[in-house]
N, C-alpha and C positions, 0 to 999 in steps of 0.2 A: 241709346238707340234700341230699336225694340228689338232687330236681330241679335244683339248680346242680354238684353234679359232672356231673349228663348233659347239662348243654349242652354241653359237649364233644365228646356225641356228635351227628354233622352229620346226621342221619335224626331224632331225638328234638329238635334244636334250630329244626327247623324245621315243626315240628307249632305249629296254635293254643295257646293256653294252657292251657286248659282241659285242652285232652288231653296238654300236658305234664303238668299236673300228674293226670289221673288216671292217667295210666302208672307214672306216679314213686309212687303213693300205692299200687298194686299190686304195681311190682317188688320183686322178692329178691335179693337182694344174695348173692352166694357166690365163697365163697375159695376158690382152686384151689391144690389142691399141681401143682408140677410132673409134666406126664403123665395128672394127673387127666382122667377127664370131665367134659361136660356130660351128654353125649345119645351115645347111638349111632344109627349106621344102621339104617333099619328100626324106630326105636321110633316107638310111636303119638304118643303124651305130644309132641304141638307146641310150638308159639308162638313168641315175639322172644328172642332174646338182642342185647345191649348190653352191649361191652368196656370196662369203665371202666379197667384200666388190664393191662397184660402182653398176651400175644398167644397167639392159639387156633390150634389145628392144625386142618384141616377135609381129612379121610380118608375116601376111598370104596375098599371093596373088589371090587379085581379076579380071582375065580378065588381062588383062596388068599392073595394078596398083601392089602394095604395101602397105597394110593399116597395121598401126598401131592397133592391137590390147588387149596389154597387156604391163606392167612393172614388172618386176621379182628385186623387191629391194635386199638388203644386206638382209640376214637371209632368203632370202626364196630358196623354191626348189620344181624342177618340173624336169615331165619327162614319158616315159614309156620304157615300152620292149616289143620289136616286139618279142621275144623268150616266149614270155607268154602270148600270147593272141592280142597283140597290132599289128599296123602297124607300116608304114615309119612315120619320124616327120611331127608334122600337121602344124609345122611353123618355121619361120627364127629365130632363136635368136642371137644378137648380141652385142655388146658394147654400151652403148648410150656413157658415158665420160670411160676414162681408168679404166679398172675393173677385181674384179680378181674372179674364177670362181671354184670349185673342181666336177671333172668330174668322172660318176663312169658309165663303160662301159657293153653294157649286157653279157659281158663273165664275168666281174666280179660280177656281181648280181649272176650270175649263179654259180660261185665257193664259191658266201655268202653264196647261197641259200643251195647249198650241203651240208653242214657244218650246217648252221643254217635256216631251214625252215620259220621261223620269217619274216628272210629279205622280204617274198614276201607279207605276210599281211601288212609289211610296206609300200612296193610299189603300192598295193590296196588302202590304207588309201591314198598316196598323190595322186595318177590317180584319186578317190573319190573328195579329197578337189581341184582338177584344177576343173573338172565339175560341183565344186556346186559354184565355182567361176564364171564360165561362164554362167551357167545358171542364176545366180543373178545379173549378167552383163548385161547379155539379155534385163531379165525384165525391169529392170531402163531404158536401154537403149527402149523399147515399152513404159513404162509407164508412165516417168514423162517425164513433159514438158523441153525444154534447160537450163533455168538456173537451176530448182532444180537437173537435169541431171548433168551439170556442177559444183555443189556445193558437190554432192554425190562421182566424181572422183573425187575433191580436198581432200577430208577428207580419202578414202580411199588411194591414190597414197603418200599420206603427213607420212614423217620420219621426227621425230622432226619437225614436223614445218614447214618444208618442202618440197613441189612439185618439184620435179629436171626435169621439163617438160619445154619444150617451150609450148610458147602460142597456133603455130601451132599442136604441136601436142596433146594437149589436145584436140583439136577442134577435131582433128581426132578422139582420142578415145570416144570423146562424139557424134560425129555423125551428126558434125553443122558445117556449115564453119568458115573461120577462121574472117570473119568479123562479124557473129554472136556469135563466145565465146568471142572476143575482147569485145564486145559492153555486152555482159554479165559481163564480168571478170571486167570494168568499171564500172558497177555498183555494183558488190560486193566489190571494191575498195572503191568507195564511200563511203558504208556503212558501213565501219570499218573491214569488214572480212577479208579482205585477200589485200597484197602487191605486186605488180607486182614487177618483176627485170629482169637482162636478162639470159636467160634460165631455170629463176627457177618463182615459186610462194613461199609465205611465209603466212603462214597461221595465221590471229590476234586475229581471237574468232572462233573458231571450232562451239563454240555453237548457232551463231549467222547462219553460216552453216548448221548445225541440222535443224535450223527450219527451215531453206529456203528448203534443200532438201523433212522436211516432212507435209510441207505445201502446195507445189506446186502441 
């Protein structure tokens, strides 16, 4: 049932019952090819997404660019409604490898909501935890210098172990080029922490991480 693959995810697993199960009784379920979208920026069309397994790119554009801003792993969930306060999507989300995704649309937030007024403290609570994500993204990204920068998005972006990021675009999300995370990422190679490979990092002593990110 799709309600027990979502306890997995930690936002949907801690909702009352009831509103597990009418989220689950409303989600859709879609397979993503790789690169595929969800959503773009700027579309009306709100509501939740829930990563049941693969991992989403989440892209704002700058000027003519495309920057990477975010990864949305297996278990996690993000979203708003423009019917309660919010606006249009503030970014691209899409596939990085084949991934699968459950979609809850704001007509149906709004049929939960009717039913069960819960649903929307729920959806407070996750619009809450995207912004204190971003704001703590922020800071790192003003305060510490590139490798502890670098070392801070290896531990957090790391499932089991590991980083499902190219090289490139971690560089992106830390805010360096990509000859300056190489030249970092080889030195924390060096020193035991972390494995390069290709399109992933593998993570060898977290802790060895810890103190690069809070030493720096």
């Amino acid at each position: 049932m799709l309600s027990d693959q979502l306890l997995a995810n930690r936002w949907f697993a801690r909702q009352p019952a009831a509103l597990r199960s009418a989220i689950a009784g409303t989600g859709r379920v879609i397979a993503l090819a790789p690169a595929q979208w969800v959503y773009g920026e700027g579309d009306d069309a709100t509501g939740l997404v829930m990563v049941l397994d693969g991992w989403l790119r989440l892209e704002a554009a700058v000027g003519a660019r495309t920057v990477l801003v975010g990864v949305a792993r297996a278990g996690g969930a993000f979203g708003q409604s423009q019917r309660r306060g919010g606006g249009p999507r503030i970014v691209t989300a899409r596939a990085g490898p084949a991934s699968r995704v459950v979609t809850v649309s704001d007509a149906a937030l709004e049929r939960i909501g009717a039913a069960l007024p819960a649903m929307w403290q729920a959806v407070s609570e996750l619009v809450y935890a995207q912004l204190d994500a971003s704001v703590h993204g922020l800071a790192q990204m003003l305060a510490l210098p590139p490798r502890a920068r670098i070392a801070a998005r290896l531990m957090l972006f790391a499932d089991d172990g590991i980083v499902p990021l190219a090289q490139s675009d971690l560089a992106e999300l830390c805010g360096v080029s990509r000859k300056v995370a190489n030249a970092h990422l080889a030195a924390l190679e060096a020193a035991g922490a972390i494995a390069r490979g290709y399109g992933r990092i593998r993570l060898l002593d977290p802790g060895l991480l810890g103190r690069i990110r809070d030493a720096d």
